[in-house]
DOMI-447237 format. One line per 2 residues: number of its first residue (from 1); for each residue x, y, z of N, C-alpha, C, O. Coordinates in Angstrom, 1 decimal. Last residue first. Layout:
! DOMI-447237
NUM> X Y Z X Y Z X Y Z X Y Z  ...
This chain:
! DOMI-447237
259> 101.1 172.9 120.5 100.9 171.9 121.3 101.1 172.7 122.5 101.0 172.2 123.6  99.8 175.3 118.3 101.1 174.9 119.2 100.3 174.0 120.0 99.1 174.1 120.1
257> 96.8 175.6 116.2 97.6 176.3 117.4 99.1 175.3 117.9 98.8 174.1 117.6  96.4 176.4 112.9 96.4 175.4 114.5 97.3 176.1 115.2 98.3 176.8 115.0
255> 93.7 177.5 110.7 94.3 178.1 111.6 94.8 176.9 112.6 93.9 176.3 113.2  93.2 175.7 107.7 92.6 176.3 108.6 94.1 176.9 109.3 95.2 176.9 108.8
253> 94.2 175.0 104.8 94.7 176.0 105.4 94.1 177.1 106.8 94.2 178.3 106.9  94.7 172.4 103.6 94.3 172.7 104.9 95.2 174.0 105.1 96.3 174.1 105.5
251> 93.9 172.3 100.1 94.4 171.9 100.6 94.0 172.4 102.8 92.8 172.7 103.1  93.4 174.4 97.4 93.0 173.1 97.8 93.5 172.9 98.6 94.5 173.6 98.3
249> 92.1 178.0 96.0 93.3 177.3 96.9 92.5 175.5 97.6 91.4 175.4 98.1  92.6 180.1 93.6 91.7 178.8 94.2 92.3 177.9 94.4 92.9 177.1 93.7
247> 93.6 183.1 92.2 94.0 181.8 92.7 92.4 181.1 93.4 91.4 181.8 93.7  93.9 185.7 90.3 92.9 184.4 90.5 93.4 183.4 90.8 93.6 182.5 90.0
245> 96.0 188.2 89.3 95.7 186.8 89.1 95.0 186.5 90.3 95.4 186.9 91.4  97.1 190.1 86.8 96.3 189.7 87.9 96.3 188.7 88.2 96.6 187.9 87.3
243> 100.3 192.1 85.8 99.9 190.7 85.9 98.1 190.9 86.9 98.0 191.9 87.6  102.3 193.3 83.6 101.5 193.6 85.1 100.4 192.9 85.0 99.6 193.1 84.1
241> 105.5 193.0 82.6 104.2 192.7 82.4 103.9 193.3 83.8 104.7 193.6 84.7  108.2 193.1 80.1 107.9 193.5 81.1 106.2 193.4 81.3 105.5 193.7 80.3
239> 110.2 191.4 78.0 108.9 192.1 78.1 108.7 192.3 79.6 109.1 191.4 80.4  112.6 190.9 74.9 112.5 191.3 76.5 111.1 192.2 76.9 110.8 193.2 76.4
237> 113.4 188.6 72.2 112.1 189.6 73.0 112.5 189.9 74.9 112.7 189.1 75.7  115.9 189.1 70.3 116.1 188.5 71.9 114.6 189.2 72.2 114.6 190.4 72.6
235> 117.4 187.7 67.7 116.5 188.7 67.6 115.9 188.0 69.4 115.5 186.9 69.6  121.2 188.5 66.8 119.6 187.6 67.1 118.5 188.0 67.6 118.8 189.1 68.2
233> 122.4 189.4 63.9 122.0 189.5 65.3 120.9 188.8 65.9 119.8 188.6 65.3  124.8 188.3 61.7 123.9 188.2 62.0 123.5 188.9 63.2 124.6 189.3 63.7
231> 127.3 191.1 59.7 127.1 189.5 60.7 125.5 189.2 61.1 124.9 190.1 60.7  126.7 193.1 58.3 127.9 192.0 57.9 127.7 190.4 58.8 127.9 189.2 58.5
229> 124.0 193.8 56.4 124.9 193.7 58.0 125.9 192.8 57.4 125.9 192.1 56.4  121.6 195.1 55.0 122.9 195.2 54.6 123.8 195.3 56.2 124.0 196.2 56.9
227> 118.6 195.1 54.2 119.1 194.5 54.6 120.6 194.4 54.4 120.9 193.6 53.5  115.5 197.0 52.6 117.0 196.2 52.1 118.5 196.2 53.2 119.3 197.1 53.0
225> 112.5 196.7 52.5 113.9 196.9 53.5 114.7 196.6 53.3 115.0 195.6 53.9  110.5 195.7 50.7 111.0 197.2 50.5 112.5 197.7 50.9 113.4 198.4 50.4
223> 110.2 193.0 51.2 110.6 193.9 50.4 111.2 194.8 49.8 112.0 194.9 48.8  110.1 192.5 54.0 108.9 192.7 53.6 109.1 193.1 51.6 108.2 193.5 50.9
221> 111.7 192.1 57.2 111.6 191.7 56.2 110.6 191.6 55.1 110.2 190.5 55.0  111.7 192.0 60.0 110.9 193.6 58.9 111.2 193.1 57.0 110.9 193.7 55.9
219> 112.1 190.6 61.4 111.3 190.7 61.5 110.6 192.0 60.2 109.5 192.5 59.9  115.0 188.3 59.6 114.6 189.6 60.7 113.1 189.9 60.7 112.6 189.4 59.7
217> 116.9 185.3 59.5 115.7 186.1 59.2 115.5 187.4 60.1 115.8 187.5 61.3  118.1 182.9 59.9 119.3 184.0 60.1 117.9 185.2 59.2 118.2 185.9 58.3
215> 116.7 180.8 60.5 117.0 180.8 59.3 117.7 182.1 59.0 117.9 182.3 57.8  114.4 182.1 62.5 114.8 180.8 62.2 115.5 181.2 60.5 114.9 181.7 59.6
213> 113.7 184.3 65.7 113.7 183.8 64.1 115.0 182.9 63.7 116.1 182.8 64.2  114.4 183.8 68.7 113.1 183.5 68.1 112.9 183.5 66.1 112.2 182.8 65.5
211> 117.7 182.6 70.0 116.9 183.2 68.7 115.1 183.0 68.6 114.7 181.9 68.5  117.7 182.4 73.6 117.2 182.0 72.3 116.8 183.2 71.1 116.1 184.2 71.1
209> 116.4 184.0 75.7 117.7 184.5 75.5 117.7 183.8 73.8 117.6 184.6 72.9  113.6 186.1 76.8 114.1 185.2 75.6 115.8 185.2 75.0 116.4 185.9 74.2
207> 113.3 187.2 79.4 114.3 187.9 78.2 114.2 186.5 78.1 114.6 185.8 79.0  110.7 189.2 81.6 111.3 188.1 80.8 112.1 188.5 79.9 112.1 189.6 79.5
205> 109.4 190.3 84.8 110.2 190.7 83.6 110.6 189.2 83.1 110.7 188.2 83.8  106.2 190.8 86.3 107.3 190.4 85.5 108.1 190.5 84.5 107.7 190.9 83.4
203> 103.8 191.8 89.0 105.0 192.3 88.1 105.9 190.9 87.8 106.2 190.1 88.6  100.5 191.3 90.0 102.1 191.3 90.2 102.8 192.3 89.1 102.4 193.3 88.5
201> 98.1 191.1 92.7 98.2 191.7 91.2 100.2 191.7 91.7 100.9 191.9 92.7  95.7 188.6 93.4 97.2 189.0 93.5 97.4 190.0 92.3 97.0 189.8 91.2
199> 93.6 186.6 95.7 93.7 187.7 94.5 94.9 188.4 94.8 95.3 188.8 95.9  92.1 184.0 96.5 92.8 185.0 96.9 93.2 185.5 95.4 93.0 184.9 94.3
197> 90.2 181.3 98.4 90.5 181.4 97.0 91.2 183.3 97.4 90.7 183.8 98.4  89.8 179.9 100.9 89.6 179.4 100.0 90.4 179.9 98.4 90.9 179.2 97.6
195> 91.1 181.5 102.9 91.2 180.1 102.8 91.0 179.3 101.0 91.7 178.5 100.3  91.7 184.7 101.6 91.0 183.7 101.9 91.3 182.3 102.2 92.2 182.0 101.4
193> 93.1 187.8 100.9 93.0 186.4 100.6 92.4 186.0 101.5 92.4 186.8 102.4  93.8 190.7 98.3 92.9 190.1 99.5 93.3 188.4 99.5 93.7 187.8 98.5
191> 95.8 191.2 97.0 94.8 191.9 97.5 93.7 191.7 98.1 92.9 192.6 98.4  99.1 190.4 97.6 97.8 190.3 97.5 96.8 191.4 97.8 97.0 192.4 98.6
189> 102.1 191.3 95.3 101.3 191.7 96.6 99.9 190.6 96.3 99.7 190.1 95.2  104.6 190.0 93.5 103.5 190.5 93.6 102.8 190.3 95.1 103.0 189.3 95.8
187> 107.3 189.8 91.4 107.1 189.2 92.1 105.5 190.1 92.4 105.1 190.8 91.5  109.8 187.9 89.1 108.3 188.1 89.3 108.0 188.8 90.9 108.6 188.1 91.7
185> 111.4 186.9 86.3 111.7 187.2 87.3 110.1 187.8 87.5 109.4 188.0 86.6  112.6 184.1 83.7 112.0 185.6 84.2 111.8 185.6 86.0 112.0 184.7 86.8
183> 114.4 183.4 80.4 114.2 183.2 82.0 113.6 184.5 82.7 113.9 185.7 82.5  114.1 181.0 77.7 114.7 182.3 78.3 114.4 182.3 79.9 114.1 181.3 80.5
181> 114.0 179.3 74.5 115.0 179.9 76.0 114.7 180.4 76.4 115.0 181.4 75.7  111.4 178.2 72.5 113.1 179.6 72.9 113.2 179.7 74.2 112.4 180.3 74.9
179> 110.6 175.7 70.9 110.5 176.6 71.5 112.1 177.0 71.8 113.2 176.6 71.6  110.8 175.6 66.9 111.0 175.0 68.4 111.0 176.2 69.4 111.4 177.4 69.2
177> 111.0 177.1 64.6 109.2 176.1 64.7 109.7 175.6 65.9 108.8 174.8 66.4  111.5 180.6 64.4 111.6 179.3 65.0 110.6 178.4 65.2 109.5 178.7 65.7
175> 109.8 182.5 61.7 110.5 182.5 63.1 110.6 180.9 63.3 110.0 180.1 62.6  109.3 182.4 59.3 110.6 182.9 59.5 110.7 183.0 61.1 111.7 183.5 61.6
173> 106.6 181.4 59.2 107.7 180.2 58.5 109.3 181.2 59.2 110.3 180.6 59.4  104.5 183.0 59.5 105.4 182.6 60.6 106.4 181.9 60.7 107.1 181.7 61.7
171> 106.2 186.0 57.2 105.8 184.8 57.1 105.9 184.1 58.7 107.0 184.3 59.4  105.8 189.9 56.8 106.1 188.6 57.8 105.4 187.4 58.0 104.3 187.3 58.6
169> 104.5 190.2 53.7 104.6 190.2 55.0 105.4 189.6 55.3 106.0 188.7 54.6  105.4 191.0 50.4 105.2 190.4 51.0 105.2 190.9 52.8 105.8 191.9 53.2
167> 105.9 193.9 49.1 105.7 193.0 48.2 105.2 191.4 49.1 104.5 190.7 48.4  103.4 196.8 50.5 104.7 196.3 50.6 104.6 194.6 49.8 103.6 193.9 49.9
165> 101.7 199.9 50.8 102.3 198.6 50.2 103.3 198.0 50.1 104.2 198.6 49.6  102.5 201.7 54.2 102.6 201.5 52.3 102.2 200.2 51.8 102.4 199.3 52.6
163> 101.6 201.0 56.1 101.1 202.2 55.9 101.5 202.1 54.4 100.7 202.4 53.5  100.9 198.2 57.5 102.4 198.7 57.1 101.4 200.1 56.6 100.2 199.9 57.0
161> 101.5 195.0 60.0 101.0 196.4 59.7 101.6 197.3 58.9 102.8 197.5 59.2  101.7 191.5 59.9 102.6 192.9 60.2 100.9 193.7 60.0 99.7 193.2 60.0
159> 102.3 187.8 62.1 101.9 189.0 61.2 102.0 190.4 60.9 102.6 190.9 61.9  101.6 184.8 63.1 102.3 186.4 63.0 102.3 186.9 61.7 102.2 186.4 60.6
157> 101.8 182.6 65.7 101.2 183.1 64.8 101.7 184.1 64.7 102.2 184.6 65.7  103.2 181.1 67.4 101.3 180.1 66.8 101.6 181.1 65.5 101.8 180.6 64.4
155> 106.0 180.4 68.8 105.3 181.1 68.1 104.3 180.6 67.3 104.5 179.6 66.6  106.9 179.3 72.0 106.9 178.6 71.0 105.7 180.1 70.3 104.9 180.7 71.0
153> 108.7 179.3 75.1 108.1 180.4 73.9 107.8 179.4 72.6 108.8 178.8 72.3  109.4 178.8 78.5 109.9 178.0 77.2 108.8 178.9 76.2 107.8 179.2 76.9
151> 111.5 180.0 81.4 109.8 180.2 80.0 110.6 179.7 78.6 111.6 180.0 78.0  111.9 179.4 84.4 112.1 179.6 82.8 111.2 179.6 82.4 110.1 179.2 82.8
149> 112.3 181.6 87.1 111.6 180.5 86.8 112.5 180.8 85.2 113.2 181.8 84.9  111.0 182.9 90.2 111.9 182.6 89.6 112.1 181.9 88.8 112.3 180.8 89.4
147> 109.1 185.3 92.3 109.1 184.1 91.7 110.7 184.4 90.8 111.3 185.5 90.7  107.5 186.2 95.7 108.7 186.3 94.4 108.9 185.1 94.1 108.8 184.1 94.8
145> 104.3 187.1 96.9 105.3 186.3 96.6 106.4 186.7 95.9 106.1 187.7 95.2  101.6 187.2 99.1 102.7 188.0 98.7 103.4 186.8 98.3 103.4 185.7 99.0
143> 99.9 185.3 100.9 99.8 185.4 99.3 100.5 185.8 98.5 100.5 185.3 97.4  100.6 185.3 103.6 98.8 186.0 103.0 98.8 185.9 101.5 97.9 186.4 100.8
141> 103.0 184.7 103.7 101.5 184.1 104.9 100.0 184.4 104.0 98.9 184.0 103.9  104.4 184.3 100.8 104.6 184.7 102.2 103.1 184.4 103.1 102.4 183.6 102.6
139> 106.4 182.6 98.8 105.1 182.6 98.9 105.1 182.9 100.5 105.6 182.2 101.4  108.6 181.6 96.4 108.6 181.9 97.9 107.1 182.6 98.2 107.0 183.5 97.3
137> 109.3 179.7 93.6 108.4 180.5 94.2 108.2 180.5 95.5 107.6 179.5 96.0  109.9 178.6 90.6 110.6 178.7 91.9 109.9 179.7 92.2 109.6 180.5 91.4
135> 108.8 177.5 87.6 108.7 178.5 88.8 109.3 178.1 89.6 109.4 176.8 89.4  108.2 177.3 84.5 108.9 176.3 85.1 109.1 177.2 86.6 110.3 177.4 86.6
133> 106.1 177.8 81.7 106.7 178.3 82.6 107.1 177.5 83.6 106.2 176.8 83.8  105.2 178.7 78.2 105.1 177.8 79.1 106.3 178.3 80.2 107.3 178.9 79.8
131> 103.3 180.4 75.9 104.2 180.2 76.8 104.5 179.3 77.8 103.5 179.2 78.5  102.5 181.4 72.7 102.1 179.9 73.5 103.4 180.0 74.5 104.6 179.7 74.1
129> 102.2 184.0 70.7 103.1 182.8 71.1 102.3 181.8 72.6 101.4 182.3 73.4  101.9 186.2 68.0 101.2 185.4 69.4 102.5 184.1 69.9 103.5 183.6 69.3
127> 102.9 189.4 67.2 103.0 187.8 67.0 102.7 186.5 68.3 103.4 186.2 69.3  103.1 191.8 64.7 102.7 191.1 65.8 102.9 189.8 65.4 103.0 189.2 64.4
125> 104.8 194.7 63.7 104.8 193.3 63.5 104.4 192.7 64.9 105.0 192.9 65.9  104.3 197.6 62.0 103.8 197.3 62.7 103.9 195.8 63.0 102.8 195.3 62.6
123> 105.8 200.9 60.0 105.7 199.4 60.0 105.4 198.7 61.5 106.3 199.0 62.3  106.1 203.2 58.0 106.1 202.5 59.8 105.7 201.3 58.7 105.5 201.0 57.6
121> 108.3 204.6 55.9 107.0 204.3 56.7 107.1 203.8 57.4 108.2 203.6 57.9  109.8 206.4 53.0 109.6 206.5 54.5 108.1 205.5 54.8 107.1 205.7 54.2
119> 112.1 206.5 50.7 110.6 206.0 51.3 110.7 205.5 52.5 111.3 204.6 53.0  114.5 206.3 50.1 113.6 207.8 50.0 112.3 207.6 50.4 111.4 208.5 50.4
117> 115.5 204.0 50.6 115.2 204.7 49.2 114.6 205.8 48.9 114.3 206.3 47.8  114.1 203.7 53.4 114.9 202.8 52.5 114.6 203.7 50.8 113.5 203.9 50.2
115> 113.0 204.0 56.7 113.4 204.9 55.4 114.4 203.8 54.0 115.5 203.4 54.3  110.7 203.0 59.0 112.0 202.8 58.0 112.0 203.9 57.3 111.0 204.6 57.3
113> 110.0 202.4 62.3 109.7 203.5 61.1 111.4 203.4 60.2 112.6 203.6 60.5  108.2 199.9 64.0 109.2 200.4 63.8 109.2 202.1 62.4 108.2 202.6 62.0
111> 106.9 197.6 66.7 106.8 199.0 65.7 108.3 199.5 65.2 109.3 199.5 65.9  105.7 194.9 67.8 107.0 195.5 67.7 107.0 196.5 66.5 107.0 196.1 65.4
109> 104.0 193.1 70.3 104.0 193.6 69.0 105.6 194.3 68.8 106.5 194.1 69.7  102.4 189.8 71.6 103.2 190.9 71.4 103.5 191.9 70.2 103.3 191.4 69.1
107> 100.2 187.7 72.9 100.5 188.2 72.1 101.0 189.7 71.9 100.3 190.7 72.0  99.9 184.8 74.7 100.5 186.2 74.4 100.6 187.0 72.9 101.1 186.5 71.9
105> 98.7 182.4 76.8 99.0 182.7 75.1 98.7 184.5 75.6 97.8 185.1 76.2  100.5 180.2 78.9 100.0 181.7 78.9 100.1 181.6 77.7 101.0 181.0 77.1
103> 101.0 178.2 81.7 100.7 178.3 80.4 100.1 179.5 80.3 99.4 180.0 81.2  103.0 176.6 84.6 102.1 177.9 83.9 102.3 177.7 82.6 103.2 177.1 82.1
101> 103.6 175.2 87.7 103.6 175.3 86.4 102.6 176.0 85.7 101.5 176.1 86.1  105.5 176.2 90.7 104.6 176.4 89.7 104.6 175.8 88.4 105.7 175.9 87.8
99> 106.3 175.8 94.4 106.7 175.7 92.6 105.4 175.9 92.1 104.4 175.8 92.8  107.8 177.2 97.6 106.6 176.7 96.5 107.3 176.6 95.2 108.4 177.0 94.8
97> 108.0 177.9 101.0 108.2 177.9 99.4 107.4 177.2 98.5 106.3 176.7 98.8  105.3 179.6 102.7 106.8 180.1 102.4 107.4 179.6 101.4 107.6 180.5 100.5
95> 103.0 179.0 103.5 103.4 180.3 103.9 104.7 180.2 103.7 105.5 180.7 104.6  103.5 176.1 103.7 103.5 176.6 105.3 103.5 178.0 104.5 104.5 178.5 104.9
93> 104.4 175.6 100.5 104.2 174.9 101.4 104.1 175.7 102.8 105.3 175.9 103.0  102.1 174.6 98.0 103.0 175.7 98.7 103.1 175.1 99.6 102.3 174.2 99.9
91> 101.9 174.5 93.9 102.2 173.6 95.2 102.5 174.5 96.4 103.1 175.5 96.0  100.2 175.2 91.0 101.0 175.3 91.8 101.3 174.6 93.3 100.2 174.0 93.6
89> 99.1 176.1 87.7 99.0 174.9 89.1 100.1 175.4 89.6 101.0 175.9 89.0  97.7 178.6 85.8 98.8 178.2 86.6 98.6 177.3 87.8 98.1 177.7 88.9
87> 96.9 180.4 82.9 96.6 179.8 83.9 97.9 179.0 85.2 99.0 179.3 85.0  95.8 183.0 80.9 96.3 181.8 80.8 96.4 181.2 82.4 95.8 182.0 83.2
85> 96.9 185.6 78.8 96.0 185.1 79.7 96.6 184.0 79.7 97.6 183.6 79.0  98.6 189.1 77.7 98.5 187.5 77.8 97.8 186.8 78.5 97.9 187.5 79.5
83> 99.4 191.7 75.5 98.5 191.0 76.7 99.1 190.0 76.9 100.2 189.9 76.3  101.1 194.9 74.3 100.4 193.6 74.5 99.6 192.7 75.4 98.9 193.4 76.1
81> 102.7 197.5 72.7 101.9 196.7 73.9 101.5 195.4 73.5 101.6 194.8 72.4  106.0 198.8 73.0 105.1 197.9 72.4 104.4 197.5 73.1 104.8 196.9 74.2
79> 108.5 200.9 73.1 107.4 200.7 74.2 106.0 199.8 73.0 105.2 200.5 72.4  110.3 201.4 70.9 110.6 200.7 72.7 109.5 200.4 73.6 109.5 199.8 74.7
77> 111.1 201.1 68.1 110.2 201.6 68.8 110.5 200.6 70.1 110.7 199.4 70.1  113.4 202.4 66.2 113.1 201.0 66.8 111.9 201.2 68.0 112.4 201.6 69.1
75> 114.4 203.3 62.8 113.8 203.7 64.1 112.9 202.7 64.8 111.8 202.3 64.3  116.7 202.8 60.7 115.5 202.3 61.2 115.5 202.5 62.5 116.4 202.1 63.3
73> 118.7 203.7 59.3 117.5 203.8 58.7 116.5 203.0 59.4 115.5 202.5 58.8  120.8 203.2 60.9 119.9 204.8 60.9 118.9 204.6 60.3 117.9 205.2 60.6
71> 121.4 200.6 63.6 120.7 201.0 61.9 120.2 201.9 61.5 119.0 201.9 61.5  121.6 199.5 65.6 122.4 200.5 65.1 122.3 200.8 63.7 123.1 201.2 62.9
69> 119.1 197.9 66.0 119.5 199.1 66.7 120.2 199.9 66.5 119.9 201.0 66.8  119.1 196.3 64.0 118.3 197.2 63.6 118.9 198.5 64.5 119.1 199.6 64.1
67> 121.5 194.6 65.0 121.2 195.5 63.8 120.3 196.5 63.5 120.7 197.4 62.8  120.3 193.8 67.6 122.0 194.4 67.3 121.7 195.5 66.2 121.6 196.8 66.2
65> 117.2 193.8 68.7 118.2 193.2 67.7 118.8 194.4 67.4 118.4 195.5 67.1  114.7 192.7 70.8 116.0 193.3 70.8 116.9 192.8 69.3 117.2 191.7 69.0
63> 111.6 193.7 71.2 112.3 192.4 70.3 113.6 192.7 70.1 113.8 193.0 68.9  109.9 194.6 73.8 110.8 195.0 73.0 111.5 193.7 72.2 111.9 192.8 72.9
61> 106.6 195.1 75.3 107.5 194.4 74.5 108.5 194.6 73.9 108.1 194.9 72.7  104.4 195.4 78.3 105.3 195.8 76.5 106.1 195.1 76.7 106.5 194.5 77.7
59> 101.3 194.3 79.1 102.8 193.9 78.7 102.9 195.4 78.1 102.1 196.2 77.6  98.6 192.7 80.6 99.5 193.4 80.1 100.6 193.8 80.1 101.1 193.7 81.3
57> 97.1 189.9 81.9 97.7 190.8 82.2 98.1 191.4 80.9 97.9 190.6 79.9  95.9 186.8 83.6 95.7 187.2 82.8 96.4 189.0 82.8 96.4 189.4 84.0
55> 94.8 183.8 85.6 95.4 185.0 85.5 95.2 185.7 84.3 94.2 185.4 83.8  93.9 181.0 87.4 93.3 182.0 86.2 94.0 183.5 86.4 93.7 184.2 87.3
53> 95.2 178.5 89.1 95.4 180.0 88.9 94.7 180.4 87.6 95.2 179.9 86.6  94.8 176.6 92.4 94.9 176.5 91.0 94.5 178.1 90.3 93.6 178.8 90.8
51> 97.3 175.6 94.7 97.0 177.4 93.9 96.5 176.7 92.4 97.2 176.3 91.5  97.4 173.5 97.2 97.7 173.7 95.8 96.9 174.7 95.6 95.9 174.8 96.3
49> 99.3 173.7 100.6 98.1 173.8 99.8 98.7 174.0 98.1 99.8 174.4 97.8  100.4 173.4 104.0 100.6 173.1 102.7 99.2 173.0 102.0 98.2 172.6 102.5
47> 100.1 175.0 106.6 101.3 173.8 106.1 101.4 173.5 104.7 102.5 173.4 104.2  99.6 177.9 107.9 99.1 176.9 106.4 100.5 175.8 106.1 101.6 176.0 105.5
45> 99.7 177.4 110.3 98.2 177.8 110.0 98.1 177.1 108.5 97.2 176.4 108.1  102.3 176.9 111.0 101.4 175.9 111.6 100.3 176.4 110.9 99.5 175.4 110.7
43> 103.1 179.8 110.9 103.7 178.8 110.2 102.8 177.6 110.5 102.7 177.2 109.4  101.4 181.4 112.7 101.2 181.4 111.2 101.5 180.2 110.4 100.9 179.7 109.5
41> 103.1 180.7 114.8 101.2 180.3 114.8 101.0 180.2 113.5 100.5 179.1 113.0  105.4 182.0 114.5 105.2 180.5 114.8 103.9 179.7 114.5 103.6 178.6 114.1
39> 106.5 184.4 112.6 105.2 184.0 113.0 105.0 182.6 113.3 104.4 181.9 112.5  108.7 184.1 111.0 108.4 185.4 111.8 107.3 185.6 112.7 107.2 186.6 113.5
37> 109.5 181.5 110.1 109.8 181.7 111.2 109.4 183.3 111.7 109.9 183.7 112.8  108.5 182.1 107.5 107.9 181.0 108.1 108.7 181.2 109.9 107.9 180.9 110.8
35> 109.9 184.3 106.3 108.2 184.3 106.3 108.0 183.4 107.3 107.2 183.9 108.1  112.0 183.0 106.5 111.7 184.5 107.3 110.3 184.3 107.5 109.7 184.1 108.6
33> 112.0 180.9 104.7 112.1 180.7 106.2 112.4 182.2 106.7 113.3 182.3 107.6  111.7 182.4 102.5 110.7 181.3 102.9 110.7 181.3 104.4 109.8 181.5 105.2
31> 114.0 184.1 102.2 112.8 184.8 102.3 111.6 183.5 102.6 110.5 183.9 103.0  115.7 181.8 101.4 115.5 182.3 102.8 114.6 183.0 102.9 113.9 182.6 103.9
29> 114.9 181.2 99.6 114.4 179.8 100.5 115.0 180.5 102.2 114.8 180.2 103.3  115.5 183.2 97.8 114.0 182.6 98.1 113.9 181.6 98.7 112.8 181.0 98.7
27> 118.6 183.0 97.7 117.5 184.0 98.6 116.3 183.9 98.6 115.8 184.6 99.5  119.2 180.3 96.6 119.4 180.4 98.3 118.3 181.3 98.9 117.5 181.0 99.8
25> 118.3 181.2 94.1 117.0 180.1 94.8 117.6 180.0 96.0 116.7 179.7 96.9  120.5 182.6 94.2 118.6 183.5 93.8 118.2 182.4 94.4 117.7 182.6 95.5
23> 122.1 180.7 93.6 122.4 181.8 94.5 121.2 182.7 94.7 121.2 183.6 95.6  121.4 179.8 91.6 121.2 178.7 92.8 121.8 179.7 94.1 121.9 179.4 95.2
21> 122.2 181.5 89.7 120.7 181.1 89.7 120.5 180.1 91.1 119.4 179.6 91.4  124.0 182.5 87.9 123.7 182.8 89.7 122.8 182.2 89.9 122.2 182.9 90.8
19> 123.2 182.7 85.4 124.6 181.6 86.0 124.4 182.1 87.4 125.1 181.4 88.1  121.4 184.6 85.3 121.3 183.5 84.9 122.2 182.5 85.6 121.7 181.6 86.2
17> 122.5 187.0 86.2 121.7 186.6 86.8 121.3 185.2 86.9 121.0 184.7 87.9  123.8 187.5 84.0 124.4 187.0 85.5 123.4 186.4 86.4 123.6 185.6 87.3
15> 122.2 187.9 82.0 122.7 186.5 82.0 123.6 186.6 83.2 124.3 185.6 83.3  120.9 190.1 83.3 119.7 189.0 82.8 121.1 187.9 83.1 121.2 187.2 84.2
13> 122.9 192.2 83.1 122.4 191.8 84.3 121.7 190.2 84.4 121.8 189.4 85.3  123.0 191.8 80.5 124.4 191.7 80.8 123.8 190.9 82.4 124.0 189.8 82.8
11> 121.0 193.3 79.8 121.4 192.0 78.9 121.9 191.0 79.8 121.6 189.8 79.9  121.0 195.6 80.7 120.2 195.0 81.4 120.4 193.3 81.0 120.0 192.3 81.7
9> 123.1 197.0 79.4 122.9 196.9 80.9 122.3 195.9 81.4 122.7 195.2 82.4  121.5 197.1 77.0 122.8 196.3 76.8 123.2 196.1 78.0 123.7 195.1 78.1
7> 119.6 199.0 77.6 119.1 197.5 77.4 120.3 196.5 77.1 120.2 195.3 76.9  120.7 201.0 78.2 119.9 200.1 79.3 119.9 199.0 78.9 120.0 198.0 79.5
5> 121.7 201.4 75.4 122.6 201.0 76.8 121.9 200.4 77.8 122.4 199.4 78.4  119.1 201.8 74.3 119.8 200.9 74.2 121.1 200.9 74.8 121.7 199.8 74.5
3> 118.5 204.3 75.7 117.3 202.8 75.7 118.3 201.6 75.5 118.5 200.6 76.3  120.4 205.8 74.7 120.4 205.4 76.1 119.6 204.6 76.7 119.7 204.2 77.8
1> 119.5 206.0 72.0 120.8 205.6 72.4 120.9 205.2 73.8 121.5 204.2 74.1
């Protein structure tokens, strides 16, 4: 009950956040020009360079939906794990702003425990997806950054786990064949950096605002679960990640001094 107020809290925060969004890219173009005016020398050291990125990380996962949540007969599991790898070009400029483009294949899960008819079981539903990512990105002298960005989601693949027999699985045919909406937030330390090439471990949050299932479908759909809402709910993935990542840096990032 109080997972799910946070998480109707946090809904709420996500889509203000959303319509504020040129109010967030104000405070990353100030945190640019902090970074870049806190150090005159510094700002002259890196004028501009491309980040090409090998990353890769873990997750949980929550697949938000209205109904299941207020559903006694179904217990909604909150802490789902997962991964994702994948990669990232980028632009910077002086130690302060920047863009990104990124691709990542993920794969998330979502647990649950039903009761329907006097039969009780879990139930376990994964599902990979293909991400793509659109960045706003403040980038400080050594690597440190906050990011801001969309993630477009398209689903490859999916499938369940069940402890009973059950008459069918989760088909991929029931989630969306186009990609889904949504928007995330980022930010991360270095752990060392280089002219050449540097190391970052981060943090991100994402919410799929988009339906991910297609055709007014739920993810537990199998059979056994018999399904009784009056209205639809949409089914919203929100994930939380801890990221590494592998940059290799192109461009002039020797040291110059002031005229």
């Amino acid at each position: 009950m109080y997972f799910l107020l946070f998480l109707q809290i946090l809904n709420q925060l996500i889509l203000t956040m959303f319509r504020s969004v040129f109010f967030i890219i104000f405070i990353l173009i100030q945190f640019s020009a902090y970074s870049q005016n806190s150090d005159s020398e510094s700002r002259e050291s890196y004028p501009f360079w491309v980040n090409i990125t090998t990353k890769g990380g873990i997750l949980t996962s929550n697949a938000t939906n209205g109904n299941f949540e207020d559903d006694q007969n179904v217990y909604f599991g909150y802490m789902n794990p997962g991964y994702n790898i994948g990669g990232q070009i980028g632009a910077n400029w002086g130690g302060g702003f920047g863009f990104a483009f990124e691709g990542l294949f993920a794969q998330s899960s979502q647990k649950y425990e039903i009761t329907q008819g006097g039969v009780k079981y879990e139930k376990s539903v994964y599902y990979r997806t293909f991400d793509k990512f659109i960045l706003l990105r403040s980038i400080a002298e050594k690597g440190s950054y906050m990011e801001i960005g969309l993630k477009l989601t398209k689903v490859i693949k999916a499938w369940e786990e069940n402890n009973i027999d059950t008459p069918f699985g989760i088909y991929k045919s029931y989630f969306s064949s186009k990609e889904r909406f949504g928007i995330i937030f980022g930010f991360g330390v270095n752990v060392f950096f280089t002219p050449v090439y540097s190391l970052n471990i981060g943090s991100r949050v994402s919410y799929t605002i988009s339906d991910i299932m297609d055709g007014e479908h739920y993810l537990i759909e199998d059979g056994v679960y018999q399904k009784n809402y009056n209205s639809y709910a949409m089914t919203n993935p929100f994930m939380l990640e801890i990221t590494l990542c592998m940059n290799f840096h192109i461009g002039d990032l020797e040291k110059k001094k002031d005229d």
